[in-house]
C-alpha positions as CSV (number, residue, x, y, z in Angstrom):
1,X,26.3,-40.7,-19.9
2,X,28.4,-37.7,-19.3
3,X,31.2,-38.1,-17.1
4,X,32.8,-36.2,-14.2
5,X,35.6,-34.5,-17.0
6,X,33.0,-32.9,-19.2
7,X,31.3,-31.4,-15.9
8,X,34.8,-30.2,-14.9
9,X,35.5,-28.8,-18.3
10,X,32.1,-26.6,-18.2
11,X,32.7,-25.2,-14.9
12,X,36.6,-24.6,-16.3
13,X,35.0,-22.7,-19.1
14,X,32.4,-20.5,-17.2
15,X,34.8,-20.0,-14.3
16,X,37.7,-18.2,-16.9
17,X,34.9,-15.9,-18.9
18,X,35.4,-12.7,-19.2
19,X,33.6,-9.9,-17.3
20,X,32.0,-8.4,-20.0
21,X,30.7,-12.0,-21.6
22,X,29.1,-12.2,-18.5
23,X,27.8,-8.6,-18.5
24,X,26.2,-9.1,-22.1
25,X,24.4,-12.6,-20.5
26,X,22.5,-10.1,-18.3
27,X,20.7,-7.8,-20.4
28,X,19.4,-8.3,-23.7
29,X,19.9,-4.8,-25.4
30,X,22.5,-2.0,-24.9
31,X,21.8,1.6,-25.6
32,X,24.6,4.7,-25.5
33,X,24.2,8.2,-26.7
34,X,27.6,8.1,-28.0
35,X,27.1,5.1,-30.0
36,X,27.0,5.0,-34.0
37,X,23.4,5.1,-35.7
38,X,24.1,1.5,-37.1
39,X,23.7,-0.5,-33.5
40,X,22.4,-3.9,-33.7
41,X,21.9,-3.5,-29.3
42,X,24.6,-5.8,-29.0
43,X,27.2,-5.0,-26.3
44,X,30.0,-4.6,-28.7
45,X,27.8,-2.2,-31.1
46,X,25.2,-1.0,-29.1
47,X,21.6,1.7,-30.2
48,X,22.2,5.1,-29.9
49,X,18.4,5.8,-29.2
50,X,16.4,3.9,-26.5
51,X,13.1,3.5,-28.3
52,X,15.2,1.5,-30.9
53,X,16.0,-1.0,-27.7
54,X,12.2,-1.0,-26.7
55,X,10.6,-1.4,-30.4
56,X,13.1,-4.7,-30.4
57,X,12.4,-5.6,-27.3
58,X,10.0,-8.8,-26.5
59,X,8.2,-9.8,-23.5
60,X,10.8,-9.5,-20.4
61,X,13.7,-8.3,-21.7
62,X,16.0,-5.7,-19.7
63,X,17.7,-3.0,-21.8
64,X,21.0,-1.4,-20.2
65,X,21.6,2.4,-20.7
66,X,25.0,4.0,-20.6
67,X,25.2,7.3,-18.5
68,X,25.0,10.1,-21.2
69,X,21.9,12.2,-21.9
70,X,19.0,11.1,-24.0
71,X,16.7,13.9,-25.2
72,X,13.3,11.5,-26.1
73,X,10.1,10.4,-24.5
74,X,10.0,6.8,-23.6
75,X,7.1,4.6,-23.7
76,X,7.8,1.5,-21.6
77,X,5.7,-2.2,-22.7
78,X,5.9,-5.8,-22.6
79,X,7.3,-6.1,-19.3
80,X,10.0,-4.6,-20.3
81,X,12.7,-3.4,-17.6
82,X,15.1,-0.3,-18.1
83,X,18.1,-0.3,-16.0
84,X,20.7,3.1,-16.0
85,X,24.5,2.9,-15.7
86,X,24.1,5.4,-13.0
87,X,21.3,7.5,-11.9
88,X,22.8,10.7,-11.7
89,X,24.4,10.2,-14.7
90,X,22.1,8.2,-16.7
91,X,19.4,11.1,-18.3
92,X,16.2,10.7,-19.9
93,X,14.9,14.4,-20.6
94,X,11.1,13.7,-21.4
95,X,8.8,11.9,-20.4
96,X,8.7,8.7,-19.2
97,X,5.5,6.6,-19.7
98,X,5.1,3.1,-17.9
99,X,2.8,0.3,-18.8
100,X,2.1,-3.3,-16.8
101,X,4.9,-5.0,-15.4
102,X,7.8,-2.9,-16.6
103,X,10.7,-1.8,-14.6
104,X,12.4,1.9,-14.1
105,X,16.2,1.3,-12.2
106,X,18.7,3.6,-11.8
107,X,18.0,6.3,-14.1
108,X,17.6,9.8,-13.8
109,X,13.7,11.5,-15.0
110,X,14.2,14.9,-16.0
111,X,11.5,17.8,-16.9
112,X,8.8,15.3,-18.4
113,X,8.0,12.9,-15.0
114,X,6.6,9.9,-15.1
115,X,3.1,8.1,-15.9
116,X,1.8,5.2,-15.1
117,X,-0.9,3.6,-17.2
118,X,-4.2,2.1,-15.5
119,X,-3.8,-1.0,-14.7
120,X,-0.6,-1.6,-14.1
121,X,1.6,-2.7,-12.1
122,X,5.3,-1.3,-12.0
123,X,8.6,-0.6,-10.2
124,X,10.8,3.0,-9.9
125,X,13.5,2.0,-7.9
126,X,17.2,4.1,-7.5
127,X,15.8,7.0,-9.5
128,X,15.5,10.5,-9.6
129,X,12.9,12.2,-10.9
130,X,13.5,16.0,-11.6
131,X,13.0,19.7,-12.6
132,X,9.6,18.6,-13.6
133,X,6.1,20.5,-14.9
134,X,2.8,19.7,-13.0
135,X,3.7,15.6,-11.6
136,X,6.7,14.2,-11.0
137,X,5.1,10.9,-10.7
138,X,1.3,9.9,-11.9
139,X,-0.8,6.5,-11.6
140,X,-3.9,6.9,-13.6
141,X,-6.6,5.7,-12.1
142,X,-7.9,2.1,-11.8
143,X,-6.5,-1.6,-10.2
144,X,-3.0,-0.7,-10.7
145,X,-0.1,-1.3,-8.3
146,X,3.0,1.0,-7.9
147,X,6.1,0.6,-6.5
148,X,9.0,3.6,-5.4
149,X,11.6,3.0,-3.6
150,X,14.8,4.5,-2.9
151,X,14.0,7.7,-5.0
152,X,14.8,11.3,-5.3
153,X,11.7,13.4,-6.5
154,X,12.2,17.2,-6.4
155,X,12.2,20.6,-8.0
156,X,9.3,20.5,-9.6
157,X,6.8,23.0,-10.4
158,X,3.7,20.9,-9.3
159,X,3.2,17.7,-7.3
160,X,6.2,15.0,-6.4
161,X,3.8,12.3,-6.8
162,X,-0.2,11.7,-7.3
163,X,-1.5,8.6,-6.8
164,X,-5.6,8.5,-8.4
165,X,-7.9,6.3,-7.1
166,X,-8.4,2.6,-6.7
167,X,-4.2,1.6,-6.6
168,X,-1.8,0.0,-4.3
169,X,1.2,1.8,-3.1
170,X,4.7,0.6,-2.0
171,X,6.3,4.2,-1.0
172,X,9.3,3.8,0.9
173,X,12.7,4.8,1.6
174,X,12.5,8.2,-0.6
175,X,13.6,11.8,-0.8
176,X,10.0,14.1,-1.7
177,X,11.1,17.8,-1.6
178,X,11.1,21.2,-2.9
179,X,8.6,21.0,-5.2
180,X,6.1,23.4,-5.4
181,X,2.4,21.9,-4.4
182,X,2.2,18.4,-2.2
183,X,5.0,16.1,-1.7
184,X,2.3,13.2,-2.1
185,X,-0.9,13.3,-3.0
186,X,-3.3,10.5,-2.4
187,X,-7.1,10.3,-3.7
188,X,-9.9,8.0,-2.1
189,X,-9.6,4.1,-2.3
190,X,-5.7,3.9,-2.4
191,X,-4.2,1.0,-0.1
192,X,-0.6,-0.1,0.8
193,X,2.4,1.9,3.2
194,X,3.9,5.0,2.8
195,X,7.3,4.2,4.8
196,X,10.9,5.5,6.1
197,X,10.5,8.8,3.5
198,X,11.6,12.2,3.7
199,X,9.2,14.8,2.8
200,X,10.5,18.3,3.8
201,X,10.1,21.5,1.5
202,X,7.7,21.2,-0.6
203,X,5.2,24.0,-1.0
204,X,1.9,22.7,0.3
205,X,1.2,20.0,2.9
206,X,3.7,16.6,2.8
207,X,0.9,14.0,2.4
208,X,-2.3,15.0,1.4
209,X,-4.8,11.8,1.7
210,X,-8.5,12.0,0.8
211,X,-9.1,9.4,3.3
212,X,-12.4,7.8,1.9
213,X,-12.4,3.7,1.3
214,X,-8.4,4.2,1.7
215,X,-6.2,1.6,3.4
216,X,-3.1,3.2,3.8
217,X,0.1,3.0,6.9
218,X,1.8,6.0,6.7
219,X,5.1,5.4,9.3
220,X,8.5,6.3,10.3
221,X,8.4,9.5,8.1
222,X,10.2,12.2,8.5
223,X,8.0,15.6,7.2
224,X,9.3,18.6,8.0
225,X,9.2,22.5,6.5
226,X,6.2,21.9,4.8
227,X,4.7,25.5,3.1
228,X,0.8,24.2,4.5
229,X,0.4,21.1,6.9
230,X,2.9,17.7,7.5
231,X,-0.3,15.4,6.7
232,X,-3.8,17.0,5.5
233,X,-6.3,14.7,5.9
234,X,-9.5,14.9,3.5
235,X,-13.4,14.5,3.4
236,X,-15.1,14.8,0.4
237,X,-18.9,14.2,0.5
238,X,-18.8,12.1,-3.0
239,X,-17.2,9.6,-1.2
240,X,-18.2,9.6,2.7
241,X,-17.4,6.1,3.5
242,X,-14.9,5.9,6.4
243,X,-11.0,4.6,5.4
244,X,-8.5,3.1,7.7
245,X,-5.2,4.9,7.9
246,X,-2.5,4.3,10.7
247,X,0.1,7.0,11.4
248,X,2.5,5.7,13.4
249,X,5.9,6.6,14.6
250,X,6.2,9.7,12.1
251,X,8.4,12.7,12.8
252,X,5.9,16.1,11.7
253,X,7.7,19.6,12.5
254,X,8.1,22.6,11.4
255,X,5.2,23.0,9.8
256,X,3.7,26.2,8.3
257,X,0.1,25.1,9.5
258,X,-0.4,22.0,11.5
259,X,0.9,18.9,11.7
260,X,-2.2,17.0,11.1
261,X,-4.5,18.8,9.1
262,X,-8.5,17.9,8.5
263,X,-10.1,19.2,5.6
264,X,-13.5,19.7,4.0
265,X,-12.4,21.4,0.4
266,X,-15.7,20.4,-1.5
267,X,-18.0,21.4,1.8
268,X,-19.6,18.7,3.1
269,X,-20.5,17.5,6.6
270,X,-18.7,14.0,7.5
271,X,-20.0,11.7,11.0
272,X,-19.1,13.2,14.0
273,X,-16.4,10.8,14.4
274,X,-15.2,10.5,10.9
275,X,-11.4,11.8,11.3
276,X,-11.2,9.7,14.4
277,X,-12.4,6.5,13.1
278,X,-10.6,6.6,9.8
279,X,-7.7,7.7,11.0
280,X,-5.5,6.1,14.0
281,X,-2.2,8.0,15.7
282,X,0.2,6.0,17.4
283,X,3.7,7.0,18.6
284,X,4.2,10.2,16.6
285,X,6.5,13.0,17.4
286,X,5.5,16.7,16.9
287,X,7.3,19.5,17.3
288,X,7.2,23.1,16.7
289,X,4.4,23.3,13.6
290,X,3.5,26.6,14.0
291,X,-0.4,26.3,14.3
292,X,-0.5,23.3,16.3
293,X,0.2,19.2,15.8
294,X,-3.7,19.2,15.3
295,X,-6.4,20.9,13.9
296,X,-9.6,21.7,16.2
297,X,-11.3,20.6,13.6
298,X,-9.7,16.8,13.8
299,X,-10.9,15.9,17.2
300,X,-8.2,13.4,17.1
301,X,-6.2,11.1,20.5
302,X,-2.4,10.2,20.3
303,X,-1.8,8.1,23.1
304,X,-5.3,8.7,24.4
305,X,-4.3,12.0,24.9
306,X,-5.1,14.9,22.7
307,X,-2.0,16.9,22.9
308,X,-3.3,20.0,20.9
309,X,-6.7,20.4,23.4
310,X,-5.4,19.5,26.5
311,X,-2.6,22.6,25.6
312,X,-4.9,24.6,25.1
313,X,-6.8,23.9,28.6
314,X,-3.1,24.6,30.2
315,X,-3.2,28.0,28.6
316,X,-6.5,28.8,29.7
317,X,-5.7,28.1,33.0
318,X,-3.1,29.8,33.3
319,X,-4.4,33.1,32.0
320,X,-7.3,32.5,34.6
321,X,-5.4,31.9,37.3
322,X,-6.7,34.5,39.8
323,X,-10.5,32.6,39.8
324,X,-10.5,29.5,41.8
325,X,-14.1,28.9,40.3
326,X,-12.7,28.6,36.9
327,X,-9.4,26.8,37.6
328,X,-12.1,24.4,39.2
329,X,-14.2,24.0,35.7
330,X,-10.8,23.7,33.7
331,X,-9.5,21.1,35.9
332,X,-13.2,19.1,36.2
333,X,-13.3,19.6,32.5
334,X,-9.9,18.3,31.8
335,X,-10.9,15.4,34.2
336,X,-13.8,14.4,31.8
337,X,-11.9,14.8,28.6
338,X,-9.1,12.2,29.5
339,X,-11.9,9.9,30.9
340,X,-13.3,10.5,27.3
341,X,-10.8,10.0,25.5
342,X,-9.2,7.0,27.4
343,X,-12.8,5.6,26.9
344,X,-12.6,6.2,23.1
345,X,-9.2,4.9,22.9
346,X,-10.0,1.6,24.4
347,X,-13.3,1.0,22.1
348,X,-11.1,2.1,19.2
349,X,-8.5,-0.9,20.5
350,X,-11.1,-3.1,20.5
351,X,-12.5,-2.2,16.9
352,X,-9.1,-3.0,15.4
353,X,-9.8,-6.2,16.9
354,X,-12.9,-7.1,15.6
355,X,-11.0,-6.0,12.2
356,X,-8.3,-8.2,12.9
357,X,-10.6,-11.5,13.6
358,X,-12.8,-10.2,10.7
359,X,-9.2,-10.3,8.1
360,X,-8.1,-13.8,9.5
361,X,-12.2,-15.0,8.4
362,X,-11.8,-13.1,5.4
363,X,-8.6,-15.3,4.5
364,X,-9.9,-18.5,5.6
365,X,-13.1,-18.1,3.8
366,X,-11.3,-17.5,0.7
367,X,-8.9,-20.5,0.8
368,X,-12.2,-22.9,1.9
369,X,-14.0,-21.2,-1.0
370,X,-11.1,-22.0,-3.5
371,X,-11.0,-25.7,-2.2
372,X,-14.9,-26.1,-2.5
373,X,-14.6,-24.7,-6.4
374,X,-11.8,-27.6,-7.2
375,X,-13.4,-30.5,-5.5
376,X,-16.9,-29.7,-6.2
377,X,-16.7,-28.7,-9.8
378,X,-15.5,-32.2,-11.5
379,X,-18.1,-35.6,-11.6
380,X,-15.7,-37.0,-9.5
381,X,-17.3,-35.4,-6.4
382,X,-20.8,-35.8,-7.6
383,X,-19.9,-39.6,-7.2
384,X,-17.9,-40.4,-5.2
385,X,-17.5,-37.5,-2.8
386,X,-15.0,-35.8,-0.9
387,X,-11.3,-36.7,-0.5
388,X,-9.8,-37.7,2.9
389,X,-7.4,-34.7,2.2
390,X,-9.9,-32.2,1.0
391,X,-12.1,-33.5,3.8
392,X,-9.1,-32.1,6.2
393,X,-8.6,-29.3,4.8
394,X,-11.8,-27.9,4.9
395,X,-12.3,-29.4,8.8
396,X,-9.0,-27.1,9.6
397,X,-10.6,-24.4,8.1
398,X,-13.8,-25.0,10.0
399,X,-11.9,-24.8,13.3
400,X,-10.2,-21.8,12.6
401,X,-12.9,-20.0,11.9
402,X,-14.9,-21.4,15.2
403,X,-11.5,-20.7,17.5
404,X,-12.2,-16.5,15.5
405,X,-16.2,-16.9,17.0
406,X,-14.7,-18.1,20.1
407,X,-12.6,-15.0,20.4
408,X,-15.0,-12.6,18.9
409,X,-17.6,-13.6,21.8
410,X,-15.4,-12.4,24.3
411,X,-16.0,-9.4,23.3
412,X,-19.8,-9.3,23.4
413,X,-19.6,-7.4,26.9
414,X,-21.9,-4.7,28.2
415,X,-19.3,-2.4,28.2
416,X,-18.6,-3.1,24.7
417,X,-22.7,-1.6,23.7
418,X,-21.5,0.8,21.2
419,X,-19.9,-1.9,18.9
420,X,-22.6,-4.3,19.9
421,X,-23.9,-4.4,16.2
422,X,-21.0,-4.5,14.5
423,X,-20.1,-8.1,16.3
424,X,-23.3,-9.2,15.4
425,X,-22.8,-8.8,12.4
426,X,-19.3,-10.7,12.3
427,X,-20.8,-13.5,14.2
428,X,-23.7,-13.8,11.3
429,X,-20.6,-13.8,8.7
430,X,-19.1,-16.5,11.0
431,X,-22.1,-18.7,11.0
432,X,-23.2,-18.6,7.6
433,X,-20.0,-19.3,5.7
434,X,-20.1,-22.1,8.7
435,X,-22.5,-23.5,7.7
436,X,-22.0,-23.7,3.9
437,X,-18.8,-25.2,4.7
438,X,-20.5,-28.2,6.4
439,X,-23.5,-28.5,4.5
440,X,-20.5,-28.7,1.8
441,X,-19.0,-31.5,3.5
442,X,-22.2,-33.3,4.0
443,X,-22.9,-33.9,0.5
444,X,-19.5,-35.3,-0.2
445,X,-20.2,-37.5,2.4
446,X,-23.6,-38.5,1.1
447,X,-21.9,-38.8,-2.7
448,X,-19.2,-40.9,-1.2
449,X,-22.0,-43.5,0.5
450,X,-23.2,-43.5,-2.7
451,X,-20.1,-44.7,-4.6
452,X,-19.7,-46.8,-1.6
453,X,-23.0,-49.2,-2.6
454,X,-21.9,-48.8,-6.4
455,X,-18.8,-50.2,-5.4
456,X,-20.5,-53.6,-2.9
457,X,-23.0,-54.1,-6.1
458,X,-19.3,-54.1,-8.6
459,X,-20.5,-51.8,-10.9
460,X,-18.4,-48.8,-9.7
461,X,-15.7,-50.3,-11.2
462,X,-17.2,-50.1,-15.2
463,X,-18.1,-46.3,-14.2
């Protein structure tokens, strides 16, 4: 056995290492432009060119890059993560393409952008991505998950970033600006936050969403000086289906257009209440875009009231001002609209509730369906039963989901009519998935009597 002295004499040894044995214990393969062509990636004799790093590189190694510039396109794999010295220092001038779990840190993208491959899931993180062609950044679409954070993405000749259908987006923290179409631009069926960004500058709208199937939060952003609108919302008749998008606690000024912008660009005629169901305001600040913070066309409520309308009524008024008969209508009219609207508002609160209940069944159901799969697919079950633990588990899920049915038939009220089939339908969910739950337990009960005899007759014991 080894005694206290040897484990004194290794934390001796590791306490007086030097810096840089430390340093080379962090990365697996070095890379400097200045370096000579004969580099083994080592620390002491580092590769000139990065792909020699990367065509080295196995499954989860992390490759340092001095600052210098490095004139090549780079094709990132095997979970391999690229970290700069500095990222205003550290260049890559080409293109940078990204493939599953690989890592972009602290480098600085110049002219080529960056692509992400389908599928995959990556990080950009301390970056800059600059002075580039049609994208800055690009996920192809498909099940891929994309990460940016803490990045500068500007001067480029086309789009900061495009995000294609079907991915999940972490966007936050991030300077989007001057570049010469959309800051971001979002297609149907994206989910995840777009947070705490700056998107001033750029030469069409901030955001541009196409908001069909998407999930997205879009909050605390600052969007400013935008050349069209600070968010343009999108229909598009291939995909009709309404999305979910909060916008909450955004700063939108200065805009050439509006600050909230709803669009039709392949024609098409969405449900009357499309932009307000799909897309929920809260707490936003407007100022000073120059056609208005909405557009007519939006029909959208912050705070339950819609600021852009109910302006709009104030100006009429005033510019009729001599007839008593129409400051009577305007005022009657604006009467309505508020009762309208405060009526819409509180429906709306009380659909994100029925979304809420229907999320906590949704992750119930799938833990009590992952529990069913293990205990019911061995012969164990099929003779003798259920477990005392399992049996609890699935209970607890049971009364989680009857405490949701509880709730959700609070809010079959008569004032609630318009959503009346929509709880219904919740309360069916409820009751089937209920019920296979128990008729579940039931048979592992039944098994277990089973096992049970077997066991009083001693043959259990030879099974």
């Amino acid at each position: 056995m080894l005694g206290p002295a040897f484990w004194l004499g290794v934390v001796f040894c590791f306490a007086v290492l030097p810096v840089r044995a430390v340093l080379a214990g962090s990365y697996d393969f070095y890379v400097d432009s200045g370096a000579d062509d004969d580099g083994n990636g080592s620390v002491d004799k580092p590769f000139k060119k990065i792909e020699d790093a990367i065509n080295q590189a196995v499954k989860g190694n992390k490759i340092y890059i001095k600052d210098g510039e490095y004139f090549t396109n780079v094709t990132l794999r095997k979970s391999v993560k690229l970290y700069g010295q500095s990222s205003s220092k550290t260049i890559i001038d080409g293109i940078v393409t990204m493939g599953n779990d690989t890592t972009l840190d602290n480098v600085t993208v110049r002219r080529g952008g960056i692509v992400v491959k389908a599928e995959s899931k990556v990080k950009i993180v301390n970056s800059s991505v600059i002075d580039f062609g049609r994208i800055g950044i690009d996920i192809e679409v498909g099940n891929g998950s994309l990460t940016v954070s803490n990045c500068k993405i500007h001067g480029g000749k086309g789009k900061g970033m495009y995000i294609q259908a079907g991915n999940k987006v972490s966007i936050f923290g991030n300077e989007i600006y001057d570049n010469d179409e959309e800051g971001i631009d979002i297609r149907s069926k994206v989910d995840g936050t777009i947070w705490e960004n700056s998107v001033y500058g750029n030469g069409e709208s901030g955001i541009e969403v196409i908001l069909g199937e998407s999930n997205l939060a879009i909050k605390r952003n600052k969007i400013s000086r935008n050349g069209s609108s600070g968010i343009a919302a999108q229909f598009y008749g291939l995909n009709p289906n309404y999305g979910n998008v909060y916008v909450k606690e955004n700063v939108i000024t200065s805009s050439r257009n509006y600050g909230i912008d709803c669009l039709l660009p392949q024609g098409g005629k969405p449900q009357f209440d499309y932009w307000s169901k799909t897309i929920d305001l809260l707490d936003n600040t407007f100022e000073k875009n120059n056609k208005g913070n909405f557009a007519k066309a939006c029909n959208l409520v912050e705070d339950g009231i819609d600021k852009n309308d109910l302006s709009k009524v104030n100006e009429t008024k005033k510019t009729n001002s001599n007839s008593e008969d129409q400051e009577d209508d305007l005022t009657e009219l604006q009467d309505e609209d508020k009762k309208f609207l405060a009526e819409k508002q509180r429906l709306d609160g009380v659909e994100n509730e029925i979304r809420y209940l229907a999320e906590e069944f949704e992750s119930e159901k799938k833990l009590a369906v992952e529990r069913m799969a293990q205990v019911g697919g061995g012969f164990g079950f099929w003779l003798s039963g259920i477990s005392s633990n399992d049996r609890a588990f699935l209970t607890a899920c049971l009364k989680k989901i009857d405490d949701l049915d509880e709730k959700l038939e609070l809010l079959e009220t008569e004032e609630n009519a318009p959503l009346e089939e929509k709880i219904k339908n919740q309360l069916e969910d409820f009751s089937r998935f209920a019920q296979e739950v128990t008729s579940f337990l039931e048979k592992g009960e039944n098994r277990g009597v089973i096992y049970r005899l077997l066991s009083m007759l001693g043959w259990a014991h030879n099974m």
